[in-house]
DRENPA-3360 file (N, C-alpha, C; in nm, 2 decimals, always signed):
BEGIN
1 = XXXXXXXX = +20.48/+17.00/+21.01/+20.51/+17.07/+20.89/+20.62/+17.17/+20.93 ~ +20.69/+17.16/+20.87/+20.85/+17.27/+20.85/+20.81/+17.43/+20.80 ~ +20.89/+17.49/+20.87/+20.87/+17.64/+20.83/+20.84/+17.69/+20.64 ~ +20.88/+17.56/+20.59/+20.88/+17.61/+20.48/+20.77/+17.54/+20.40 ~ +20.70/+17.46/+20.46/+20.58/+17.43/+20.40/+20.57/+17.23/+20.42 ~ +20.72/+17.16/+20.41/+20.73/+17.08/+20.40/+20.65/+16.95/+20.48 ~ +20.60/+16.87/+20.44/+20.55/+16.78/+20.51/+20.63/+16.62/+20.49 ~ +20.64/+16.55/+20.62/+20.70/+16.45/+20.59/+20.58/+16.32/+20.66;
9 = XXXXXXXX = +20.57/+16.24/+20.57/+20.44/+16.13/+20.56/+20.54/+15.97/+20.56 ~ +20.42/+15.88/+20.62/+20.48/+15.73/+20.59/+20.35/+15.67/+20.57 ~ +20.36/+15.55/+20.48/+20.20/+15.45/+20.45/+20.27/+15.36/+20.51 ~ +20.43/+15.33/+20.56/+20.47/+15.16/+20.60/+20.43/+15.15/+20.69 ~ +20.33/+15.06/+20.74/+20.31/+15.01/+20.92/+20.40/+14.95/+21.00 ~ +20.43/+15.06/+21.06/+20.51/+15.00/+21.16/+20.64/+15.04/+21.18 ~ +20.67/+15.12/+21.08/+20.81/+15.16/+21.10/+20.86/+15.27/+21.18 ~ +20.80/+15.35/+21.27/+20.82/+15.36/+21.38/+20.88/+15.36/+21.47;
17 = XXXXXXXX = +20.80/+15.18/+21.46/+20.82/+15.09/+21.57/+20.96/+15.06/+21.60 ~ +21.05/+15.03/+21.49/+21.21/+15.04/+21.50/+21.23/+15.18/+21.57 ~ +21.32/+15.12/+21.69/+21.38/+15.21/+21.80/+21.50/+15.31/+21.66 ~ +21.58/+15.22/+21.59/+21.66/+15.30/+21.52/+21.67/+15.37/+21.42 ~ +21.53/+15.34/+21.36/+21.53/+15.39/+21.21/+21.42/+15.55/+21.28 ~ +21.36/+15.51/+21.44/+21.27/+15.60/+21.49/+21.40/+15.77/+21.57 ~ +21.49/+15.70/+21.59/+21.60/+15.82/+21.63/+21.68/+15.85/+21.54 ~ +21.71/+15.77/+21.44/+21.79/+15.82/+21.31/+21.69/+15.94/+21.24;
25 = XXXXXXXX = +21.59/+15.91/+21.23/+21.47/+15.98/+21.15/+21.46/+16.15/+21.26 ~ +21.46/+16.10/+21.36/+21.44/+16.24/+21.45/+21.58/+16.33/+21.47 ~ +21.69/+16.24/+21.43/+21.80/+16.29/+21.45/+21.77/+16.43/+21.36 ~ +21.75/+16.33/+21.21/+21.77/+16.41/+21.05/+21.66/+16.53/+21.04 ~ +21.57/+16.55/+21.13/+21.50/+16.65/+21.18/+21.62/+16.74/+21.28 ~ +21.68/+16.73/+21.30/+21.74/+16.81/+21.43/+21.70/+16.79/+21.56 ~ +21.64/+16.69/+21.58/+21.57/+16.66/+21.72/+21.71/+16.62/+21.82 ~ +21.76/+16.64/+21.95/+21.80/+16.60/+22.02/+21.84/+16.47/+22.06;
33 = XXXXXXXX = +21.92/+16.39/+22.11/+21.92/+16.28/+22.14/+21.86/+16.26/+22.34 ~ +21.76/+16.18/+22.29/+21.69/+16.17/+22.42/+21.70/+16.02/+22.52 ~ +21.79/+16.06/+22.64/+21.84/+16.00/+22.72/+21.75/+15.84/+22.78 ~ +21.72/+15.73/+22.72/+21.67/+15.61/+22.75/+21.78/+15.49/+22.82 ~ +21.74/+15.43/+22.93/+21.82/+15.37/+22.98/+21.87/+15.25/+22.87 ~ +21.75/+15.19/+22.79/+21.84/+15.08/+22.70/+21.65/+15.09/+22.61 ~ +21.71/+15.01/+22.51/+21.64/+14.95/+22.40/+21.49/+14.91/+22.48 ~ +21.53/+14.76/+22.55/+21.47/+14.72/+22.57/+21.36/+14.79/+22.66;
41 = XXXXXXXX = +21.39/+14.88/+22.73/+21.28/+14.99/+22.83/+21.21/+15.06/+22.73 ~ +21.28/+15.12/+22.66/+21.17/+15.18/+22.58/+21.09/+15.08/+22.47 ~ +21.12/+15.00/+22.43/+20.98/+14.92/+22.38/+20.92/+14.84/+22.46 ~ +20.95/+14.83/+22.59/+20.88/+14.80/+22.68/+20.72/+14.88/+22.72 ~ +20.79/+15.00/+22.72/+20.69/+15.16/+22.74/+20.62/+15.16/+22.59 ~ +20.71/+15.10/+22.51/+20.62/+15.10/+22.36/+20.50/+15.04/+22.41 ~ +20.58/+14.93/+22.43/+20.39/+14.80/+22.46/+20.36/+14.83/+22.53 ~ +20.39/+14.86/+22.63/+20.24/+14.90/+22.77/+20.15/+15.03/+22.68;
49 = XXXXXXXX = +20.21/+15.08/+22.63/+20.14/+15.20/+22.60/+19.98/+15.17/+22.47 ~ +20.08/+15.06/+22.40/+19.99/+14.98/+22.29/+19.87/+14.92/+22.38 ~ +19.90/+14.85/+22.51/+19.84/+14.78/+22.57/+19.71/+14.85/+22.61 ~ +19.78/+14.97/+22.65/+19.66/+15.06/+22.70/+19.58/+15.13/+22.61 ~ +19.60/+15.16/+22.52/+19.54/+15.22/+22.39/+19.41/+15.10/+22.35 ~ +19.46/+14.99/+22.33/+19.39/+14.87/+22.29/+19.30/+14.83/+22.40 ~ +19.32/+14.82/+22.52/+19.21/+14.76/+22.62/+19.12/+14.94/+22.64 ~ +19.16/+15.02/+22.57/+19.06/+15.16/+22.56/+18.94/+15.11/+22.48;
57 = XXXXXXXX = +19.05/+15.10/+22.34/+18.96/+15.08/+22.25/+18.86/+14.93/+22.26 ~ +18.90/+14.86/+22.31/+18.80/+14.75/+22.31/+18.72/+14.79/+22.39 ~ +18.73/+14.86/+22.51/+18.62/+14.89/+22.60/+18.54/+14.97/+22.56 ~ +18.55/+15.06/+22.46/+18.48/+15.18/+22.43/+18.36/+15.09/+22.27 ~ +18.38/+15.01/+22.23/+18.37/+14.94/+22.13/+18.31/+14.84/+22.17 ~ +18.19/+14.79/+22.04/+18.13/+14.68/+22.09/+18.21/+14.54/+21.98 ~ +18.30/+14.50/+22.04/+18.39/+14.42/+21.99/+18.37/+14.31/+21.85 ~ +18.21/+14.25/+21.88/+18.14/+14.16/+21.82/+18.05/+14.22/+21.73;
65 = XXXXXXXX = +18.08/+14.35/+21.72/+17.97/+14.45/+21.61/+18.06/+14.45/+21.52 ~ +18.20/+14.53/+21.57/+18.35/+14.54/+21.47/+18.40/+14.43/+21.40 ~ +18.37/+14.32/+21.48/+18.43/+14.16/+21.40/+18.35/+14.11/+21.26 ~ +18.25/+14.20/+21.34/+18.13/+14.12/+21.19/+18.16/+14.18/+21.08 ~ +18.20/+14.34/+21.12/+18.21/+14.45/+21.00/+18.32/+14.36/+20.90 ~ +18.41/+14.35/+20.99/+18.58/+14.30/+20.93/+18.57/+14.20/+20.88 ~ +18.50/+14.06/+20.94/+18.53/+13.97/+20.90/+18.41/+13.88/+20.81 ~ +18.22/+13.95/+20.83/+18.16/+13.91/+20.81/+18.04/+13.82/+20.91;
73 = X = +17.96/+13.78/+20.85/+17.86/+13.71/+20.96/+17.87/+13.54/+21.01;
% end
């Protein structure tokens, strides 16, 4: 939230995930530009980080309880 009350929201999945629309967006905040060797490294670090988030959640989760929820019996 911004000093002035303002809040900035997204419902698109995944947009983010774009490296450019993700530093264009932080630029128009005033954010800094932050020194990444190339594209490809940082969505590299994207997915490992997905990766690890996901083998959390699956471990913490009874996988075949959640499937039934989602998809049924």
């Amino acid at each position: 939230m911004s000093p002035d009350g303002h809040i900035w929201g997204c419902y698109l999945h995944g947009i983010f995930a774009s490296t450019h629309f993700r530093r264009a967006w932080l630029r128009s905040l005033g954010w800094q530009e932050v020194a990444i060797a190339s594209n490809e490294l940082e969505n590299d670090r994207f997915s490992l980080a997905l990766n690890r988030l996901t083998d959390t959640v699956e471990a913490a989760l009874d996988m075949s309880v959640l499937e039934t929820i989602i998809w049924g019996s």
